[in-house]
Predicted model as a PDB file, atoms N, CA, C, CB and O in Angstrom, pLDDT in the B-factor column:
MODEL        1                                                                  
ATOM      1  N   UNK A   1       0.821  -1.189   0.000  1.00 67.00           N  
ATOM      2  CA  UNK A   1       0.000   0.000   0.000  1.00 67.00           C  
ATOM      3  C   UNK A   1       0.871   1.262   0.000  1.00 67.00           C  
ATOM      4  CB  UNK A   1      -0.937  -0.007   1.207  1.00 67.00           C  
ATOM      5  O   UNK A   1       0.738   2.096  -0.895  1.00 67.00           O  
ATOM      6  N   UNK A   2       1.687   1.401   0.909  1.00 71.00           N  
ATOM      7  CA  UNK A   2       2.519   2.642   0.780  1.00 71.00           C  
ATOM      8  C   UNK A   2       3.501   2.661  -0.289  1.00 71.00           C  
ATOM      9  CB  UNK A   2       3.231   2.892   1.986  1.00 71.00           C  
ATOM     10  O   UNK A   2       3.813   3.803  -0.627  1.00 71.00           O  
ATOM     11  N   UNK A   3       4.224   1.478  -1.077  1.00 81.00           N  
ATOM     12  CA  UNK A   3       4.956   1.301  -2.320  1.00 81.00           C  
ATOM     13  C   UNK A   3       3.978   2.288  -3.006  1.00 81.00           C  
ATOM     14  CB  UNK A   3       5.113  -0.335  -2.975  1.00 81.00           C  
ATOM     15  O   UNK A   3       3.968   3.512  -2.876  1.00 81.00           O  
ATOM     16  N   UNK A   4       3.064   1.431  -3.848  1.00 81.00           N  
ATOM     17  CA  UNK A   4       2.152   2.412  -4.630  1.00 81.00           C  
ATOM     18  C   UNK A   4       1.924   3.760  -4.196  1.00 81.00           C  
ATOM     19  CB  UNK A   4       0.897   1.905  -4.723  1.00 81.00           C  
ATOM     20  O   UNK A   4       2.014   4.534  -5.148  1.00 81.00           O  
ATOM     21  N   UNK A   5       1.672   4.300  -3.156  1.00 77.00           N  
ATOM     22  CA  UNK A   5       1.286   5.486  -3.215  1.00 77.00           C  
ATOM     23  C   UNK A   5       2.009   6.310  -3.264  1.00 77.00           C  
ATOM     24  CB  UNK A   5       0.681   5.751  -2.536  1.00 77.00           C  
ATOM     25  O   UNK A   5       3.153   6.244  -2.815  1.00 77.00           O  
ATOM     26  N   UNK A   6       1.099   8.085  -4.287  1.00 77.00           N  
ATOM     27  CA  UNK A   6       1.823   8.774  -4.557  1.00 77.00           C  
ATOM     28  C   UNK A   6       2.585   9.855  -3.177  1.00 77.00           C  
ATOM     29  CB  UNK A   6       1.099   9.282  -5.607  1.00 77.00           C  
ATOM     30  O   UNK A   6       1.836   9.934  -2.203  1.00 77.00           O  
ATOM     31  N   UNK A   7       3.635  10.469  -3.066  1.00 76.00           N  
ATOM     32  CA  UNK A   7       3.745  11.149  -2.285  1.00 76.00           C  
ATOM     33  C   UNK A   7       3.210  12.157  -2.411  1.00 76.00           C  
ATOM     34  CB  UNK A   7       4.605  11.226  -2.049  1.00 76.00           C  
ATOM     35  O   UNK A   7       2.579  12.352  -3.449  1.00 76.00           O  
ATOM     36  N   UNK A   8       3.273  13.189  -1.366  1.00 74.00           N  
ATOM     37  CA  UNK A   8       2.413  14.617  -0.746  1.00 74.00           C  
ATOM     38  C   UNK A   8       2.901  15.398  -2.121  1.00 74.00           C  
ATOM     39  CB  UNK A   8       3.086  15.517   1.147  1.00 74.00           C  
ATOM     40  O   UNK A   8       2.167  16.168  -2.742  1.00 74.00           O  
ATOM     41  N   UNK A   9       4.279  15.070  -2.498  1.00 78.00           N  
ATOM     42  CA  UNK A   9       4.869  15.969  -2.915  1.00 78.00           C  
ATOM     43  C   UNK A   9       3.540  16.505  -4.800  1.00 78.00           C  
ATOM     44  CB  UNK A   9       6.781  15.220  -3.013  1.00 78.00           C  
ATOM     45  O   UNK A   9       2.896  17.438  -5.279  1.00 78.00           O  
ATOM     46  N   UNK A  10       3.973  14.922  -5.090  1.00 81.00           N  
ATOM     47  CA  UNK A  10       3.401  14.206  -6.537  1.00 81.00           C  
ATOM     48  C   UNK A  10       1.916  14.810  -6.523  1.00 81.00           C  
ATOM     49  CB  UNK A  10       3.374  12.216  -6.544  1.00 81.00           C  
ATOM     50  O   UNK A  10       1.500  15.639  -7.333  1.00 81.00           O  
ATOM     51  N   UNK A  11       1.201  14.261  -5.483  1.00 78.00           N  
ATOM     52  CA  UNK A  11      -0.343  14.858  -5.639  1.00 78.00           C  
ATOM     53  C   UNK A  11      -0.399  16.418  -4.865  1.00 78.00           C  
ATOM     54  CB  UNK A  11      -1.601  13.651  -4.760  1.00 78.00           C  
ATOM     55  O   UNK A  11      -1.458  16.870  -4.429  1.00 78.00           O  
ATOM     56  N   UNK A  12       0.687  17.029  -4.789  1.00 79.00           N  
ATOM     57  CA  UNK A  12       0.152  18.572  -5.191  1.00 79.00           C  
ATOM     58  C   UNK A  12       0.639  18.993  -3.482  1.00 79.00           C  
ATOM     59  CB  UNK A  12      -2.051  18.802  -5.775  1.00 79.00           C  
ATOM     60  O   UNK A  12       1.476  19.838  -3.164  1.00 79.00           O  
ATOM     61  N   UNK A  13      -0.143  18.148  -2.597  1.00 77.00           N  
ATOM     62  CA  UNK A  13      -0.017  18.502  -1.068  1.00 77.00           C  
ATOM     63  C   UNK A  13       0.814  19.075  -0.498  1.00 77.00           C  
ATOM     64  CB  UNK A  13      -0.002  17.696  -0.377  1.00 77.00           C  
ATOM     65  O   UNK A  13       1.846  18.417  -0.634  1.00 77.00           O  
ATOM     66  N   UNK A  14       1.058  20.236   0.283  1.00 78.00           N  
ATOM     67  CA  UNK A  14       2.140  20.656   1.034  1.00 78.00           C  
ATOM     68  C   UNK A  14       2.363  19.883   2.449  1.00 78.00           C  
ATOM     69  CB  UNK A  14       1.949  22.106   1.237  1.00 78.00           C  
ATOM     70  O   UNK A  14       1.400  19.773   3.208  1.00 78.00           O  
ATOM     71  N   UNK A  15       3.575  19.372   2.788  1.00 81.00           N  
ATOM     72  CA  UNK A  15       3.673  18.320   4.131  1.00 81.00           C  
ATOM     73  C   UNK A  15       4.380  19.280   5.135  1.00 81.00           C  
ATOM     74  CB  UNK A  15       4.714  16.707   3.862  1.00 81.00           C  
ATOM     75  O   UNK A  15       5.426  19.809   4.761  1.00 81.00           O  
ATOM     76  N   UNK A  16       3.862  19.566   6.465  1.00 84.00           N  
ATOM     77  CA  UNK A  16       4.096  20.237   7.494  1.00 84.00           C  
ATOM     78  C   UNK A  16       4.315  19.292   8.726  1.00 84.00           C  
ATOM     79  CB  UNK A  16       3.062  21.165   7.627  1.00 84.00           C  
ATOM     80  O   UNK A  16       3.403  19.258   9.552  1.00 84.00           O  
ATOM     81  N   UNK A  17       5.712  18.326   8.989  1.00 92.00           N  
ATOM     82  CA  UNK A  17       6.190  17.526   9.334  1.00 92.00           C  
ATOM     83  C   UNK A  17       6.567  18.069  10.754  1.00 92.00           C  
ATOM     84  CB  UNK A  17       7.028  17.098   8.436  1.00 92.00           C  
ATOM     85  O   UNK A  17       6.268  19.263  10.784  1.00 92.00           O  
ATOM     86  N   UNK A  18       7.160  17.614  12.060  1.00 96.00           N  
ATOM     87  CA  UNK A  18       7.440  18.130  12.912  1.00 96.00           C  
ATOM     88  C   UNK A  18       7.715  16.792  13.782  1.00 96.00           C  
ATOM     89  CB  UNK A  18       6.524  19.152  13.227  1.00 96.00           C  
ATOM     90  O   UNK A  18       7.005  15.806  13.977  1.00 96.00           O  
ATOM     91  N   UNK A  19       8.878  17.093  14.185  1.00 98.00           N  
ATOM     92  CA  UNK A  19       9.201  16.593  15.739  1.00 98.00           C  
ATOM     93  C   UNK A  19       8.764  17.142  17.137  1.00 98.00           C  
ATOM     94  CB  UNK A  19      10.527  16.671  15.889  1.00 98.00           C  
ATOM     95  O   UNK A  19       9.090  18.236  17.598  1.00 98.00           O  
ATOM     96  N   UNK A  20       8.234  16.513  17.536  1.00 98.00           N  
ATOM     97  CA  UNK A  20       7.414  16.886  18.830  1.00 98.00           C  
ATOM     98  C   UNK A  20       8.274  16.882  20.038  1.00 98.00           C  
ATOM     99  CB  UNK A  20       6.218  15.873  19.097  1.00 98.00           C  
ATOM    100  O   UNK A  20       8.624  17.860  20.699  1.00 98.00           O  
ATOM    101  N   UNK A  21       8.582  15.539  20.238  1.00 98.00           N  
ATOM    102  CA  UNK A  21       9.826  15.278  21.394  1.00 98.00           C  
ATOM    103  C   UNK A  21      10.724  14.049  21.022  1.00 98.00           C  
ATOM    104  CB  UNK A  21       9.164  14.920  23.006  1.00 98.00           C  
ATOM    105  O   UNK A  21      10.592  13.209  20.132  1.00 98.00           O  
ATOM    106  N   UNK A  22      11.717  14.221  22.028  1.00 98.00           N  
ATOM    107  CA  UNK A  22      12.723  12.869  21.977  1.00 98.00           C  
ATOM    108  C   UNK A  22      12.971  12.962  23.155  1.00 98.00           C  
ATOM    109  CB  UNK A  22      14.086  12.749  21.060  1.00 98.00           C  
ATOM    110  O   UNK A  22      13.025  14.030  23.766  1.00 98.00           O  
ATOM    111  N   UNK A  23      13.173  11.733  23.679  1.00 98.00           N  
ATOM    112  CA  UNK A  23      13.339  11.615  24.623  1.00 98.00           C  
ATOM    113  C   UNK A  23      14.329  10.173  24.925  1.00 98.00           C  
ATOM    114  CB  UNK A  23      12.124  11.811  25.067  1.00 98.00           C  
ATOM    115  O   UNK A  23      13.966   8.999  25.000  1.00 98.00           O  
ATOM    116  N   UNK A  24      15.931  10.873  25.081  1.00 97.00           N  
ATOM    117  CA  UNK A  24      16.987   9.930  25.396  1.00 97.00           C  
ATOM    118  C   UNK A  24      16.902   9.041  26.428  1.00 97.00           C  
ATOM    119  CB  UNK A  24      18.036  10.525  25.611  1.00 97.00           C  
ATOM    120  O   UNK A  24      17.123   9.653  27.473  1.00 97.00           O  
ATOM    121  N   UNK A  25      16.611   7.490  26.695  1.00 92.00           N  
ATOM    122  CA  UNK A  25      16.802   6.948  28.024  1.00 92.00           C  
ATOM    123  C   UNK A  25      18.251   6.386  28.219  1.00 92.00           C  
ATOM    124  CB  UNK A  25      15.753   5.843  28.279  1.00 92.00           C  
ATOM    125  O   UNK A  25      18.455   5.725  29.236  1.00 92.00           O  
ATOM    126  N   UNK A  26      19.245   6.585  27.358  1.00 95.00           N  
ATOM    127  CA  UNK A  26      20.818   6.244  27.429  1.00 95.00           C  
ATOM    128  C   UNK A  26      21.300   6.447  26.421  1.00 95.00           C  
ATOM    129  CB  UNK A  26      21.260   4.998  27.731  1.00 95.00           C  
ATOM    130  O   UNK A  26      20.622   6.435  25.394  1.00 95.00           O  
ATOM    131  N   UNK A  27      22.493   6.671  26.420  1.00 96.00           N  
ATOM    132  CA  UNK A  27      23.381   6.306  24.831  1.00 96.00           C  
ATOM    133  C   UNK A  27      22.795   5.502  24.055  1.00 96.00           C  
ATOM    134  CB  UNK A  27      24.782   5.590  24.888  1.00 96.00           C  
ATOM    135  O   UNK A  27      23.157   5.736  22.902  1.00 96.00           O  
ATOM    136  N   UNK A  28      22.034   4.629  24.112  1.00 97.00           N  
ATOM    137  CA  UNK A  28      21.509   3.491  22.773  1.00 97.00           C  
ATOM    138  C   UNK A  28      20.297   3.482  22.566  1.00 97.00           C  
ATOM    139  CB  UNK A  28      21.737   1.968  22.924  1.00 97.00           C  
ATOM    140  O   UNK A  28      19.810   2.896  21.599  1.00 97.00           O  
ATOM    141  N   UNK A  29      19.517   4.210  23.552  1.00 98.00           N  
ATOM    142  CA  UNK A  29      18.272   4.170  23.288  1.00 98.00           C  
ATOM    143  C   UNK A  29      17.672   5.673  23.644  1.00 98.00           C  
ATOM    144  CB  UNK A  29      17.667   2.984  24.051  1.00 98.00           C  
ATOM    145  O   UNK A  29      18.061   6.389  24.568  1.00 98.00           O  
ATOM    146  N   UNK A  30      16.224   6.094  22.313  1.00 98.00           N  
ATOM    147  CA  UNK A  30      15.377   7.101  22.301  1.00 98.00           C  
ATOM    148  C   UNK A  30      13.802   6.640  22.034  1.00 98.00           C  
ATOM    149  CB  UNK A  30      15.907   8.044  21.288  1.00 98.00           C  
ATOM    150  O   UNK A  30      13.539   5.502  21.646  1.00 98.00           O  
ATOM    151  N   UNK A  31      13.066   7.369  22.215  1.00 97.00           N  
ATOM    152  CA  UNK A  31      11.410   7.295  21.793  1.00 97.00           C  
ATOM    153  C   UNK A  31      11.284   9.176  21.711  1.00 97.00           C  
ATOM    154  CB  UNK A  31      10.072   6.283  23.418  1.00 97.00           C  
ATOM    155  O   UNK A  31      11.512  10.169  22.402  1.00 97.00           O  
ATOM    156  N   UNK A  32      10.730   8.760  20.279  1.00 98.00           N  
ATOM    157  CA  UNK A  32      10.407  10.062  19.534  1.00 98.00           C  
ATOM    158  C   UNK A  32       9.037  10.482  19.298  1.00 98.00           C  
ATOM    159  CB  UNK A  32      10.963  10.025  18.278  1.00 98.00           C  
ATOM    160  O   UNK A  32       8.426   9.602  18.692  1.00 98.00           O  
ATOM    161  N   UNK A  33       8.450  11.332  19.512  1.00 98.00           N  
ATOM    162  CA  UNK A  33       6.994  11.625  19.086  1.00 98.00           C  
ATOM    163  C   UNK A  33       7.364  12.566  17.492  1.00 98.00           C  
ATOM    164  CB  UNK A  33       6.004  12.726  20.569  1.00 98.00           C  
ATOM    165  O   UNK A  33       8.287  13.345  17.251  1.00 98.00           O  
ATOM    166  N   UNK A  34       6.418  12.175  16.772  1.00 98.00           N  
ATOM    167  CA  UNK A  34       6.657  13.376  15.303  1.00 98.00           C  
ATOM    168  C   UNK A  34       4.809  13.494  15.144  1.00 98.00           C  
ATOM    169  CB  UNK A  34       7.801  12.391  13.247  1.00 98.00           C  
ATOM    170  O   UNK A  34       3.876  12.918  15.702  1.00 98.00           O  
ATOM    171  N   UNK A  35       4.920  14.581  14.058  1.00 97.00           N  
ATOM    172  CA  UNK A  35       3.348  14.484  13.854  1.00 97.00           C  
ATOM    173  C   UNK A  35       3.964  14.852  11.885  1.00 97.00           C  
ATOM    174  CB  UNK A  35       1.967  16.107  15.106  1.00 97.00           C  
ATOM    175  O   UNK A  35       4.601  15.753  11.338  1.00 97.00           O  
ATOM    176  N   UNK A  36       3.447  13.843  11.532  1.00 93.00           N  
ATOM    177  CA  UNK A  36       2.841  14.296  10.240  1.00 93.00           C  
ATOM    178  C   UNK A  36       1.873  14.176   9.075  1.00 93.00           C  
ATOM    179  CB  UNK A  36       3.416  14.300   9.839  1.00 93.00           C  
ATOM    180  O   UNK A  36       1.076  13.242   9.157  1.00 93.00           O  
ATOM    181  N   UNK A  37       1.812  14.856   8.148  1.00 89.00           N  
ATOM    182  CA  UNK A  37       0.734  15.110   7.037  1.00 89.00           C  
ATOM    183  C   UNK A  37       1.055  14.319   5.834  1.00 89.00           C  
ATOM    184  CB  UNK A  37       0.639  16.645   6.606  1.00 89.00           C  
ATOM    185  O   UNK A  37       2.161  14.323   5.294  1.00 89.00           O  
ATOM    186  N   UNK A  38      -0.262  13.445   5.330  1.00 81.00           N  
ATOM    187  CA  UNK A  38      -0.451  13.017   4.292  1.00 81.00           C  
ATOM    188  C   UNK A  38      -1.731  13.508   3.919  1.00 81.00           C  
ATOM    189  CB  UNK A  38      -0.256  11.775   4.278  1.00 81.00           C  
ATOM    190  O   UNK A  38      -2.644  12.690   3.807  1.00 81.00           O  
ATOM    191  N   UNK A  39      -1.969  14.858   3.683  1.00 80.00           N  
ATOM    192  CA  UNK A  39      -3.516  15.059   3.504  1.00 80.00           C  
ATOM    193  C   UNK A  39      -3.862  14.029   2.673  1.00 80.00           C  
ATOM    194  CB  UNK A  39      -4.002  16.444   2.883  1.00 80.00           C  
ATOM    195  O   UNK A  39      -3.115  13.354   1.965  1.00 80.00           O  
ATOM    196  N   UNK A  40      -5.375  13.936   2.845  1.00 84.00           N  
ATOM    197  CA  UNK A  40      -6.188  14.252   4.034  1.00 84.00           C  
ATOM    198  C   UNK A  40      -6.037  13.358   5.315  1.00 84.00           C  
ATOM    199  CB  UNK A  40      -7.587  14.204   3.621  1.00 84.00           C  
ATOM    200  O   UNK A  40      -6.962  13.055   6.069  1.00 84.00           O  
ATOM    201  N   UNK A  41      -4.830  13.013   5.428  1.00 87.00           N  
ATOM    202  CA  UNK A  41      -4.707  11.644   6.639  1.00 87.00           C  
ATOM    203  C   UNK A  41      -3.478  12.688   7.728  1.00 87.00           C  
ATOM    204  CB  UNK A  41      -3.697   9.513   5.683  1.00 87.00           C  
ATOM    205  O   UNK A  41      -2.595  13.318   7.144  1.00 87.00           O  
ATOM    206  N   UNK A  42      -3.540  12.722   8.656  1.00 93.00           N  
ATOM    207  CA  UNK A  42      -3.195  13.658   9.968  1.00 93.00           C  
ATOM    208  C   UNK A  42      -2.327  12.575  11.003  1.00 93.00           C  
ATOM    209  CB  UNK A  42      -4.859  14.319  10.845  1.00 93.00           C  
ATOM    210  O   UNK A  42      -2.771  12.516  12.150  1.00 93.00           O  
ATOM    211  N   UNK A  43      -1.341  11.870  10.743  1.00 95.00           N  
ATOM    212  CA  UNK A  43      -0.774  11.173  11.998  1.00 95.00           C  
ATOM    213  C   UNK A  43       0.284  11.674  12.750  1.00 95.00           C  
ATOM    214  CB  UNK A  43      -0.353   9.980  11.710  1.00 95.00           C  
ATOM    215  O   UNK A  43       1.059  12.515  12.293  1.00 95.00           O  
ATOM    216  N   UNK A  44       0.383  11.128  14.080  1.00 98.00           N  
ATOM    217  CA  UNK A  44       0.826  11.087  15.098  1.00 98.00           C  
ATOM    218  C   UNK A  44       1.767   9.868  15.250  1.00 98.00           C  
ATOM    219  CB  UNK A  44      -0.152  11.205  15.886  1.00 98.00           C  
ATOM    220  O   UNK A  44       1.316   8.849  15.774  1.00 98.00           O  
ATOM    221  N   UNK A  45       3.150   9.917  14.788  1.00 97.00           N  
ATOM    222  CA  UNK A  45       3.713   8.744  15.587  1.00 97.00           C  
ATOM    223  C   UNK A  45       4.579   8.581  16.497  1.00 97.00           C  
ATOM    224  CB  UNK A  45       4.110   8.062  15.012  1.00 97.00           C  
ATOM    225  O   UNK A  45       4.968   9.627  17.016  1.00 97.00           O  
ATOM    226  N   UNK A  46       5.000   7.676  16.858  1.00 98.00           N  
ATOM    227  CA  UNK A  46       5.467   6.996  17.903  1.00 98.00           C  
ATOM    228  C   UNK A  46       6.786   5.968  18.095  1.00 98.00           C  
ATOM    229  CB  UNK A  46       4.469   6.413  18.150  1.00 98.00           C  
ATOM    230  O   UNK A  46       6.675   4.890  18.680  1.00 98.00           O  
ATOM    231  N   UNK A  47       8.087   6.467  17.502  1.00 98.00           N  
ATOM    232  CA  UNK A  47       8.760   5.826  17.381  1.00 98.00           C  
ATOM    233  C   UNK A  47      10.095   5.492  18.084  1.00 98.00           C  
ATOM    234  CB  UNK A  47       8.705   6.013  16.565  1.00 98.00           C  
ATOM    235  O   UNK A  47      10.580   6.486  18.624  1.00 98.00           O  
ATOM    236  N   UNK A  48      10.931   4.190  18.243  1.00 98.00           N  
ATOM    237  CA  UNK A  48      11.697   3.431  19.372  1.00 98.00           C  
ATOM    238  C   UNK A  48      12.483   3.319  18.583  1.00 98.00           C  
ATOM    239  CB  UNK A  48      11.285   2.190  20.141  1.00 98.00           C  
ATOM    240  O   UNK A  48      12.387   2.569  17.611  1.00 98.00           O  
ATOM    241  N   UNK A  49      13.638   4.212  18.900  1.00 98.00           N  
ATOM    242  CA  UNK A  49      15.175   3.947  18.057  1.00 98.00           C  
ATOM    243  C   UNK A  49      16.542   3.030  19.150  1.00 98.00           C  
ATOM    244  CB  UNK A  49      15.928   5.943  17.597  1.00 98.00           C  
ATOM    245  O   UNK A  49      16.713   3.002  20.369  1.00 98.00           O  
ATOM    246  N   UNK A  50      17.066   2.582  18.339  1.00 98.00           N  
ATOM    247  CA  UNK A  50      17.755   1.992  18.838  1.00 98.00           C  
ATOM    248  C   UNK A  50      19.290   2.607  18.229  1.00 98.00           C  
ATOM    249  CB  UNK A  50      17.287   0.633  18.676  1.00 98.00           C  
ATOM    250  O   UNK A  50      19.407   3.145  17.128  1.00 98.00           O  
ATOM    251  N   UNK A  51      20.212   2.429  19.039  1.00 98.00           N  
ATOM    252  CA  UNK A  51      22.006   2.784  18.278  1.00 98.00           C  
ATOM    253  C   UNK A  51      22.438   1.317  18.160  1.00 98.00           C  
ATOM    254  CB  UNK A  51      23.467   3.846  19.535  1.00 98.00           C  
ATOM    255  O   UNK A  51      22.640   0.472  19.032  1.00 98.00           O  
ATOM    256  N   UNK A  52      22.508   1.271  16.998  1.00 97.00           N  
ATOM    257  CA  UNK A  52      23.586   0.384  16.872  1.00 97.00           C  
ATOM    258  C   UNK A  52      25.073   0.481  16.290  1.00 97.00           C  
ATOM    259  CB  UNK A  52      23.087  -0.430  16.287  1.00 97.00           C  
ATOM    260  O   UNK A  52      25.525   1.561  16.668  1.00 97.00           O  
ATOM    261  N   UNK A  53      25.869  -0.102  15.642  1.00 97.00           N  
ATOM    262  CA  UNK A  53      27.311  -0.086  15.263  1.00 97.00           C  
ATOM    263  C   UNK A  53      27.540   0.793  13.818  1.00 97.00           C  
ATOM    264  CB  UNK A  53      27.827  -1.716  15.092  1.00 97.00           C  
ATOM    265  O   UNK A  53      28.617   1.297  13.498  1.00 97.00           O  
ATOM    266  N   UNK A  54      26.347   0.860  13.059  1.00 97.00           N  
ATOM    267  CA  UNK A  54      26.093   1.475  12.061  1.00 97.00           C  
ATOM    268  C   UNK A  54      25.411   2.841  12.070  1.00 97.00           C  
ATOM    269  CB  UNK A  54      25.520   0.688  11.445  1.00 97.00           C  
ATOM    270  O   UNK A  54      25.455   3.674  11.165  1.00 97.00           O  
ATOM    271  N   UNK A  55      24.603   2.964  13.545  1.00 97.00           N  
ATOM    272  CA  UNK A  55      23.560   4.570  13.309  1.00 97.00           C  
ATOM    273  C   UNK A  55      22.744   4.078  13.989  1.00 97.00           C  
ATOM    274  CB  UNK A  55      22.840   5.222  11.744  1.00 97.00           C  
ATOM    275  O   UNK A  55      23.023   2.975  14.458  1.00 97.00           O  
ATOM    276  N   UNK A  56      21.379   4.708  14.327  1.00 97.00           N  
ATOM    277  CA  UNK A  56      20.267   4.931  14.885  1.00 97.00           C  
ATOM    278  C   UNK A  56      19.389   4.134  13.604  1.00 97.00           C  
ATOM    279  CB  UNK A  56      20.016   6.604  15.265  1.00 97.00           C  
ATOM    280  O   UNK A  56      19.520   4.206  12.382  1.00 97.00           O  
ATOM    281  N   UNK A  57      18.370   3.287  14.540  1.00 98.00           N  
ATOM    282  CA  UNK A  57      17.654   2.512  13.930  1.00 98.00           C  
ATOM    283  C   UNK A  57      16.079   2.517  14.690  1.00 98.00           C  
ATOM    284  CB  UNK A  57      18.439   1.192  13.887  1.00 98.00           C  
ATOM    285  O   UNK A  57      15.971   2.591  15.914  1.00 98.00           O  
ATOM    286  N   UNK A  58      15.029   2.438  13.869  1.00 98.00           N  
ATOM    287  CA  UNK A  58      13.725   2.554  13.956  1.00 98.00           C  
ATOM    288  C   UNK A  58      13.471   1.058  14.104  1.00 98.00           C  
ATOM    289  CB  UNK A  58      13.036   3.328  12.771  1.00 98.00           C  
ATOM    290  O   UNK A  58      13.295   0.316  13.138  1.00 98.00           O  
ATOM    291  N   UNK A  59      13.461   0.517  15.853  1.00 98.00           N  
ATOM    292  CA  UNK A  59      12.695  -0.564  16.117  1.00 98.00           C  
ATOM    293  C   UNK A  59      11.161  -0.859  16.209  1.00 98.00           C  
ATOM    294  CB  UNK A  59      13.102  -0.823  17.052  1.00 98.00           C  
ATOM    295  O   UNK A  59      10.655  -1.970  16.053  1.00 98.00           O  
ATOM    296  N   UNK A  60      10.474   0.349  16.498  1.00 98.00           N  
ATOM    297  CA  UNK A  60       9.421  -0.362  16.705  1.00 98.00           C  
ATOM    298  C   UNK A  60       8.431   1.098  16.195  1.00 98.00           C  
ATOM    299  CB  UNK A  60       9.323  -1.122  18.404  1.00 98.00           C  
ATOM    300  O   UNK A  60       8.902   2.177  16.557  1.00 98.00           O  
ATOM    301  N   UNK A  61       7.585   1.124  15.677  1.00 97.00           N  
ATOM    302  CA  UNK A  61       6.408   2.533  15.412  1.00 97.00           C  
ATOM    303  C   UNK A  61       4.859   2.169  16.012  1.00 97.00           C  
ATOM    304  CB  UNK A  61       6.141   2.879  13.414  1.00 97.00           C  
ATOM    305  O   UNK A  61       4.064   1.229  16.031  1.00 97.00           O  
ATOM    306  N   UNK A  62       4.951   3.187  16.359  1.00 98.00           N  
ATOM    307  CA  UNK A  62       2.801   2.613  16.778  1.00 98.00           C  
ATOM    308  C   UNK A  62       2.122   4.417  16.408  1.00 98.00           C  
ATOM    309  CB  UNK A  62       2.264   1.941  19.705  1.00 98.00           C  
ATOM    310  O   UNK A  62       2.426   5.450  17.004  1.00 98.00           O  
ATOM    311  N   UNK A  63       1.298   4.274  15.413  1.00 97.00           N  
ATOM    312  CA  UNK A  63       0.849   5.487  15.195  1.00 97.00           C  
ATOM    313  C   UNK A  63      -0.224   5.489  15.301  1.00 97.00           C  
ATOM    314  CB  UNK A  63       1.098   6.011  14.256  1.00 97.00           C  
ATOM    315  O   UNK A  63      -0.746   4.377  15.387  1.00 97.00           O  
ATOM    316  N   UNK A  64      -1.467   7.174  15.371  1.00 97.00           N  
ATOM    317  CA  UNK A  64      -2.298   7.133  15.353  1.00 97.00           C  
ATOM    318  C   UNK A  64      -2.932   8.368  13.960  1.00 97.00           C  
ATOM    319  CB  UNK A  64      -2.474   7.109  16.710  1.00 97.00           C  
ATOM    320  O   UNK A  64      -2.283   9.384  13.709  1.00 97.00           O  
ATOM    321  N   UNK A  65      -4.102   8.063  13.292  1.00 96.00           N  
ATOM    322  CA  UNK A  65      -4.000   8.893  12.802  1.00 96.00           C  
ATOM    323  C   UNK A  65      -5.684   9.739  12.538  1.00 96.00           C  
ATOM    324  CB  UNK A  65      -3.146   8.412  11.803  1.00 96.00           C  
ATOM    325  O   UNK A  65      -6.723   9.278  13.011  1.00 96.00           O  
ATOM    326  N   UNK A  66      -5.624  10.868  11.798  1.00 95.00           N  
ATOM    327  CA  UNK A  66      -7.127  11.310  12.010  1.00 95.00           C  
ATOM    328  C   UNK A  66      -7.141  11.936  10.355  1.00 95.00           C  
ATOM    329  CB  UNK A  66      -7.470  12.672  13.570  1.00 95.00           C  
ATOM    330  O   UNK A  66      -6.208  12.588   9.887  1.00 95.00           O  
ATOM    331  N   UNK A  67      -8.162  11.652   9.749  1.00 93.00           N  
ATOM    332  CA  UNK A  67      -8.550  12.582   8.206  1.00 93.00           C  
ATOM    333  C   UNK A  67      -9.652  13.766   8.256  1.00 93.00           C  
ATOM    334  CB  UNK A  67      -9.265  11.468   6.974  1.00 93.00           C  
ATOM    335  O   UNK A  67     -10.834  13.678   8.591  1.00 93.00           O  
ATOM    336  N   UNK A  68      -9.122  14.591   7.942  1.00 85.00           N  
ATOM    337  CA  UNK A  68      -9.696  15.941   7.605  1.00 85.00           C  
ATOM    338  C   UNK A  68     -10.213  16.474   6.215  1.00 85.00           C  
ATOM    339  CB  UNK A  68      -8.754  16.783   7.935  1.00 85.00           C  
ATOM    340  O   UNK A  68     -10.655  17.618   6.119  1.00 85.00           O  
TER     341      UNK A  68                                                      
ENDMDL                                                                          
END                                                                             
């Protein structure tokens, strides 16, 4: 579903993206709040990074979202 679809950019939409918080619990680990736009779809996510030997990595996401 998200392969196929077009981005914000493609169907015209302007995307107003934002980091909300981060919040470090050690050197290897964060949980990030972001909010962003896929008009008409409005989410909120929720994401668990991890450090590893290579960079910061996206373990786990739980989002919520609302259409306008």
């Amino acid at each position: 579903m998200v392969e196929g679809r077009k981005s914000a950019k493609a169907s015209g939409s302007e995307r107003r993206d934002r980091i909300v918080s981060i919040d470090f619990s050690g050197p290897g680990t964060a949980f990030a709040k972001v909010e962003c736009q896929i008009p008409p779809r409005y989410f909120t996510d929720y994401l668990t990074f991890v450090k590893l030997a290579d960079g910061w990595r996206i373990v786990s996401k739980t989002f919520h979202t609302e259409t306008h």
